[in-house]
N, CA and C atoms as an extended XYZ file, in Angstrom:
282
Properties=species:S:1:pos:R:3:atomname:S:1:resname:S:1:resid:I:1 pbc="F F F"
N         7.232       -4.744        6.893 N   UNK     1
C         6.124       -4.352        6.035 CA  UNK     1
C         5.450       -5.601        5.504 C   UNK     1
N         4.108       -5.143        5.192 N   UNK     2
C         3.083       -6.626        4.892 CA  UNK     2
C         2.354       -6.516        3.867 C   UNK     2
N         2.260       -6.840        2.587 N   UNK     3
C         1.589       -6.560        1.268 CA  UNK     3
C         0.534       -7.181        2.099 C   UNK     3
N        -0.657       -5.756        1.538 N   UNK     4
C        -2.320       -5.726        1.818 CA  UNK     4
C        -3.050       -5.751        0.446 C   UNK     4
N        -4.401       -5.477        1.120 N   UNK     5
C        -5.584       -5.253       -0.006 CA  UNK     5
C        -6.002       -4.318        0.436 C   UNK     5
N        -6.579       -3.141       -0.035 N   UNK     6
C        -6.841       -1.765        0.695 CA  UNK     6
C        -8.608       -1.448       -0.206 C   UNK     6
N        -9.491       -1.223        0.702 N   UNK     7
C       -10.949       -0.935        0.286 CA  UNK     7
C       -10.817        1.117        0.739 C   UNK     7
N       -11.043        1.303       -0.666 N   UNK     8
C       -10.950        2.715       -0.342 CA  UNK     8
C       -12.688        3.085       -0.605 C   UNK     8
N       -13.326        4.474        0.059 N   UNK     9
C       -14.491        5.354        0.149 CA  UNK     9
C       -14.147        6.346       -0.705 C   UNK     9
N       -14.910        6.193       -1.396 N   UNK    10
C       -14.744        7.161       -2.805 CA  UNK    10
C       -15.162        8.533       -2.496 C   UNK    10
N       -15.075        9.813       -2.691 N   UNK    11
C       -16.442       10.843       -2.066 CA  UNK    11
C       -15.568       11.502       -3.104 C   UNK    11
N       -16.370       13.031       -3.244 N   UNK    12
C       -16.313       14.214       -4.444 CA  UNK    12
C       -14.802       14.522       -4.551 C   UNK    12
N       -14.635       14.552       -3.026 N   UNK    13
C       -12.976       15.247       -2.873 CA  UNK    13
C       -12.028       13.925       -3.450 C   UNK    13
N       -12.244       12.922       -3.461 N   UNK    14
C       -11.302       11.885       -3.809 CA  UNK    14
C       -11.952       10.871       -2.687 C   UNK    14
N       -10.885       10.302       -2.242 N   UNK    15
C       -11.325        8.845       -1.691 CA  UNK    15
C       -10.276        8.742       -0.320 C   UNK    15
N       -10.434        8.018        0.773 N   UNK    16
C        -9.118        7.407        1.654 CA  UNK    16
C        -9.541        5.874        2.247 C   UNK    16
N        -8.503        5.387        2.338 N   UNK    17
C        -8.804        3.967        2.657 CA  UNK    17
C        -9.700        3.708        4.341 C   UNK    17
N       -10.534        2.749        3.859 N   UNK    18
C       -11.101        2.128        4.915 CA  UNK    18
C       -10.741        0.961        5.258 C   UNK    18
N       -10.881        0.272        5.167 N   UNK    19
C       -10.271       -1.207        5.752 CA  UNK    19
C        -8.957       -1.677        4.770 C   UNK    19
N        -8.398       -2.574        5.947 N   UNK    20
C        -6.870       -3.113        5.319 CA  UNK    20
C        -7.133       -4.709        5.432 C   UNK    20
N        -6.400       -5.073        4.908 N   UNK    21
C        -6.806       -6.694        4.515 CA  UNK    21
C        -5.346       -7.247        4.382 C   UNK    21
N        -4.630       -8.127        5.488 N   UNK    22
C        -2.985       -8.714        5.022 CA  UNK    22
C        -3.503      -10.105        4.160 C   UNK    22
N        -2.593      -10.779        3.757 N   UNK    23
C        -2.354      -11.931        2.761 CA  UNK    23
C        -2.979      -12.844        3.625 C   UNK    23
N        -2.583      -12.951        4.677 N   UNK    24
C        -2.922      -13.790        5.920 CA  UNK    24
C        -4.307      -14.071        6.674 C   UNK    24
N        -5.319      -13.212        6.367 N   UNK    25
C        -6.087      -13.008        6.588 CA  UNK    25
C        -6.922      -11.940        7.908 C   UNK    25
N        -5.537      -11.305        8.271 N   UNK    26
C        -5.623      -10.170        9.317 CA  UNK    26
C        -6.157       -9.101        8.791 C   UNK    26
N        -7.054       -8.084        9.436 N   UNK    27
C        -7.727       -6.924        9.269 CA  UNK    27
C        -8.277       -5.966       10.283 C   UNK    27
N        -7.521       -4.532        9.608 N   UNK    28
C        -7.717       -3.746       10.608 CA  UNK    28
C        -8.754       -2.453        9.696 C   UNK    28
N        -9.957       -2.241       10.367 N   UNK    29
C       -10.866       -0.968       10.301 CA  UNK    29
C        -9.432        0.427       10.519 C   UNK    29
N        -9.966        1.387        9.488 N   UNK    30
C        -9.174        2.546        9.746 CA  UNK    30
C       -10.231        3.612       10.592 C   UNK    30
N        -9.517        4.222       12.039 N   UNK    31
C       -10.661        5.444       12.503 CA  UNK    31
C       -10.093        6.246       11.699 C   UNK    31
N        -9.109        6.423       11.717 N   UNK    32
C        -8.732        8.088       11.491 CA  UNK    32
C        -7.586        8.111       10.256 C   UNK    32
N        -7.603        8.966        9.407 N   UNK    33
C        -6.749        9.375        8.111 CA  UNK    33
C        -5.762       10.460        9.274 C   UNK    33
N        -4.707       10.383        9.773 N   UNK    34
C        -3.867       11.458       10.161 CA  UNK    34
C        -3.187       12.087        9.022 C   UNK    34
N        -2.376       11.666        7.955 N   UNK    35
C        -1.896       12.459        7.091 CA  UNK    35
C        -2.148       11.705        5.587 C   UNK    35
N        -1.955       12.449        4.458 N   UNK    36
C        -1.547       11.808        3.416 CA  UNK    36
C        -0.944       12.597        2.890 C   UNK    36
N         0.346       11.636        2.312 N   UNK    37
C         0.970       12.380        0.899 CA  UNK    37
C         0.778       11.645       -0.424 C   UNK    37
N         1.285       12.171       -1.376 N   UNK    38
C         1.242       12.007       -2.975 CA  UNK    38
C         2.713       12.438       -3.557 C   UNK    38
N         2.865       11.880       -4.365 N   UNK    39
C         4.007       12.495       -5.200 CA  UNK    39
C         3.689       13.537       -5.999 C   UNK    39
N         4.269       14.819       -6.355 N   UNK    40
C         3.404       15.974       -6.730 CA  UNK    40
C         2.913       15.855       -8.043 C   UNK    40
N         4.025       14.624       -8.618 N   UNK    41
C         3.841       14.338       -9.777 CA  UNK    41
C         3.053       13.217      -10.851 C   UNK    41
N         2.293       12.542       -9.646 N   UNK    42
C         2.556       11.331       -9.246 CA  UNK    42
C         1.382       11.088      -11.062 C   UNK    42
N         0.253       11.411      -11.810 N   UNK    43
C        -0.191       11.338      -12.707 CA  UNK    43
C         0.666       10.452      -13.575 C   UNK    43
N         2.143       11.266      -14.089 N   UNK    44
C         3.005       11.132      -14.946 CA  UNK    44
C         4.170       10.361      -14.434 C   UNK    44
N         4.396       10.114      -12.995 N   UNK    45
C         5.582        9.265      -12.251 CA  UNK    45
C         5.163        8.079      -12.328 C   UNK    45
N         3.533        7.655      -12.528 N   UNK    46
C         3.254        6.314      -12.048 CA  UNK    46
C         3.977        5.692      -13.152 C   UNK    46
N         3.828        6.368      -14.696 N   UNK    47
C         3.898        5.597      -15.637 CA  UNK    47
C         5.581        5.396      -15.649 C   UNK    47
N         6.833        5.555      -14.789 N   UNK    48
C         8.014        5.406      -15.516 CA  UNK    48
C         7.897        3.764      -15.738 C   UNK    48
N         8.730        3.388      -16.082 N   UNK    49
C         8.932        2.214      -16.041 CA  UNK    49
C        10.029        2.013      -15.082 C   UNK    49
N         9.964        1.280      -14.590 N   UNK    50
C        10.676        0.445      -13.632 CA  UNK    50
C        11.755        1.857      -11.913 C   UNK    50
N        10.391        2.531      -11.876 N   UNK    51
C        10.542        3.526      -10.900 CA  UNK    51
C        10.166        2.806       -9.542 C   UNK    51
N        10.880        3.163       -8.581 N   UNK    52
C        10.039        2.340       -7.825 CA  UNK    52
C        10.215        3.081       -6.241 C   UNK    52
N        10.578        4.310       -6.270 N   UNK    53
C        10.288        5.467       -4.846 CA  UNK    53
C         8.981        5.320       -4.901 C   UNK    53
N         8.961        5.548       -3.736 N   UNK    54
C         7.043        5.839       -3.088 CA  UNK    54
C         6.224        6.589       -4.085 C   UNK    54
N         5.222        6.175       -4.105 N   UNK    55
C         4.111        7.169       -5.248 CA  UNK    55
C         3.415        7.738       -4.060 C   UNK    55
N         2.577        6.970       -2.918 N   UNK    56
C         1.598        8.013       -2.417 CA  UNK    56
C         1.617        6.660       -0.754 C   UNK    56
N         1.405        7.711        0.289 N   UNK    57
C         1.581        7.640        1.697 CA  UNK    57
C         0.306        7.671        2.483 C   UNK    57
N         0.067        6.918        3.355 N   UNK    58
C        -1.261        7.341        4.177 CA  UNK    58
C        -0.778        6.784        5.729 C   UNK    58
N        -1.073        7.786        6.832 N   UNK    59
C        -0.451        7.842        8.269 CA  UNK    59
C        -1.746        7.826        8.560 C   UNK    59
N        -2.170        6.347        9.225 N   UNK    60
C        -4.072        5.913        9.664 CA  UNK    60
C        -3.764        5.581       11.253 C   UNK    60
N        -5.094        5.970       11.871 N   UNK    61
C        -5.031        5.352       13.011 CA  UNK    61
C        -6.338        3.991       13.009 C   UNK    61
N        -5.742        3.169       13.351 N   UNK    62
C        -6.957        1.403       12.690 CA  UNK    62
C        -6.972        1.172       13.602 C   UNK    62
N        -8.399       -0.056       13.971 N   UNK    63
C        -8.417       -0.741       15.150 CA  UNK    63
C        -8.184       -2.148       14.321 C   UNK    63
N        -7.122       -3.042       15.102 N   UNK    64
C        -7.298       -4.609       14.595 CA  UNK    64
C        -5.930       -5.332       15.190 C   UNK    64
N        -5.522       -6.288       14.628 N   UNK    65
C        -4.455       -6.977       15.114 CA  UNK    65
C        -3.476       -5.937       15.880 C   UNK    65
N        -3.058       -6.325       17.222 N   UNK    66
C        -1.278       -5.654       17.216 CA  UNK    66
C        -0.829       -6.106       16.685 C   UNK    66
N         0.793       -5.078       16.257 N   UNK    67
C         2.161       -5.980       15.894 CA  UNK    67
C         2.291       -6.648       16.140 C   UNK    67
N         2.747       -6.698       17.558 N   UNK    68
C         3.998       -7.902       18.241 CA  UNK    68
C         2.731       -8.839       18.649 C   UNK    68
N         1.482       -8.737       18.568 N   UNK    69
C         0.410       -9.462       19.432 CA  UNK    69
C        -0.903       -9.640       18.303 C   UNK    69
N        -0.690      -10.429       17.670 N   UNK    70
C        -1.935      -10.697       16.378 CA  UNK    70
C        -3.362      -11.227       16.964 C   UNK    70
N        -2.476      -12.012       17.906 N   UNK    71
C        -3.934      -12.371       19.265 CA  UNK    71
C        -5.127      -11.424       19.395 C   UNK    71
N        -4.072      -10.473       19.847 N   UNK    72
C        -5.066       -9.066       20.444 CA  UNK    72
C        -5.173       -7.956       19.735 C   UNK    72
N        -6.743       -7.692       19.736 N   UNK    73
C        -6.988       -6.264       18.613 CA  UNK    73
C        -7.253       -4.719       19.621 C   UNK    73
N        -6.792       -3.519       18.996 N   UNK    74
C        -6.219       -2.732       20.005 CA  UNK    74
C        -6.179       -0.964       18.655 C   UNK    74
N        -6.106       -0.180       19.504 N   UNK    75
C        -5.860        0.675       18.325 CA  UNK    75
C        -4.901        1.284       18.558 C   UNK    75
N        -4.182        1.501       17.003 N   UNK    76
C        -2.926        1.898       16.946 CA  UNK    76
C        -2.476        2.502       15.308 C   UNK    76
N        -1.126        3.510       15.559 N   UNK    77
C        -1.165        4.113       14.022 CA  UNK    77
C         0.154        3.228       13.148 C   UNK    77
N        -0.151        3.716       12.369 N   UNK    78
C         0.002        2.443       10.939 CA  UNK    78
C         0.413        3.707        9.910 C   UNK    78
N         1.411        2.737        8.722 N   UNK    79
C         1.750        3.569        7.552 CA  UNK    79
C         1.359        2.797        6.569 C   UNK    79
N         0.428        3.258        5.238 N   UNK    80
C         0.012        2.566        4.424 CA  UNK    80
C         0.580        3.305        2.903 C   UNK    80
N         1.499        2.554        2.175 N   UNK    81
C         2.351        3.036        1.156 CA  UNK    81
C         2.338        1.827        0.143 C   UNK    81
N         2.149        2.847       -1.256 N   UNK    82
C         2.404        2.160       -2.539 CA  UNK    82
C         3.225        3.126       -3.060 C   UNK    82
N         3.796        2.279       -4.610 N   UNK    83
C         4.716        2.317       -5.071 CA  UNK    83
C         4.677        2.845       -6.724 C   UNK    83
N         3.726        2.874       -7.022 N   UNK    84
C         3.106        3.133       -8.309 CA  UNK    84
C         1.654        2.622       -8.890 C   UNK    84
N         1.343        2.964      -10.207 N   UNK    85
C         0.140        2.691      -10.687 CA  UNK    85
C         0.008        0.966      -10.566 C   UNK    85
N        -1.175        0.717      -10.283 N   UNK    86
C        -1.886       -0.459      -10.018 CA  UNK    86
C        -1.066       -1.473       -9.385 C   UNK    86
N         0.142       -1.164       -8.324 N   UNK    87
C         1.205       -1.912       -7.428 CA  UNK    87
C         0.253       -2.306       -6.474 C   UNK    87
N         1.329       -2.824       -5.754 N   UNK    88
C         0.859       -3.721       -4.526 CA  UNK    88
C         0.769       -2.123       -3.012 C   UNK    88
N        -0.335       -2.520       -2.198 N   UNK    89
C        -0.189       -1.524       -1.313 CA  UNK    89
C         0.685       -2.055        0.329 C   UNK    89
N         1.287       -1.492        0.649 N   UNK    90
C         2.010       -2.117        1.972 CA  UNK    90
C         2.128       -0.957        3.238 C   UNK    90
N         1.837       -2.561        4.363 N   UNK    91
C         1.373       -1.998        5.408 CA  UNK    91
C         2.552       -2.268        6.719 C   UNK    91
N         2.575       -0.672        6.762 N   UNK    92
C         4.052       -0.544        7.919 CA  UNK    92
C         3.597       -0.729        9.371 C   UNK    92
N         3.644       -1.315       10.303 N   UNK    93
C         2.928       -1.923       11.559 CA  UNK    93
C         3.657       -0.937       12.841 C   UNK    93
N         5.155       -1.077       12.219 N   UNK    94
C         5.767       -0.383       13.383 CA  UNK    94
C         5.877        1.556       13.537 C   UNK    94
């Protein structure tokens, strides 16, 4: 996993991420939102203190770096997960 920067599209229904951004300077465009979850609770979970299970999940299909091949950009699906209110977002490759 790779701590990102995540640019989310805001719209009426809520928002889902568009582009991913690693530390490194790698970036992958998202086509497709395949799933998302939330914690059901997640309003009142963000705030525990020192909680640190998943708050909220996103299963994207992106075009940009491969894994094993940073060289080459290619499309492929990806898990994008944070951990609570205003945390870091991280990006699962495999």
């Amino acid at each position: 996993m790779r701590r990102v920067t995540v640019t989310f599209e805001h719209t009426e229904g809520g928002g889902y991420p568009t582009r991913i951004e690693g530390e490194d300077g790698l970036v992958w465009r998202v086509e497709a939102v395949v799933g998302c979850w939330r914690h059901p609770d997640l309003g009142r979970y963000r705030f525990i203190p020192g909680h640190r299970a998943e708050a909220e999940r996103w299963h994207l299909t992106v075009i940009g770096p491969l894994p094993c091949r940073p060289s080459f950009i290619g499309e492929h699906e990806v898990v994008l997960r944070t951990f609570g209110e205003h945390m870091s977002w991280y990006l699962d490759l495999s």
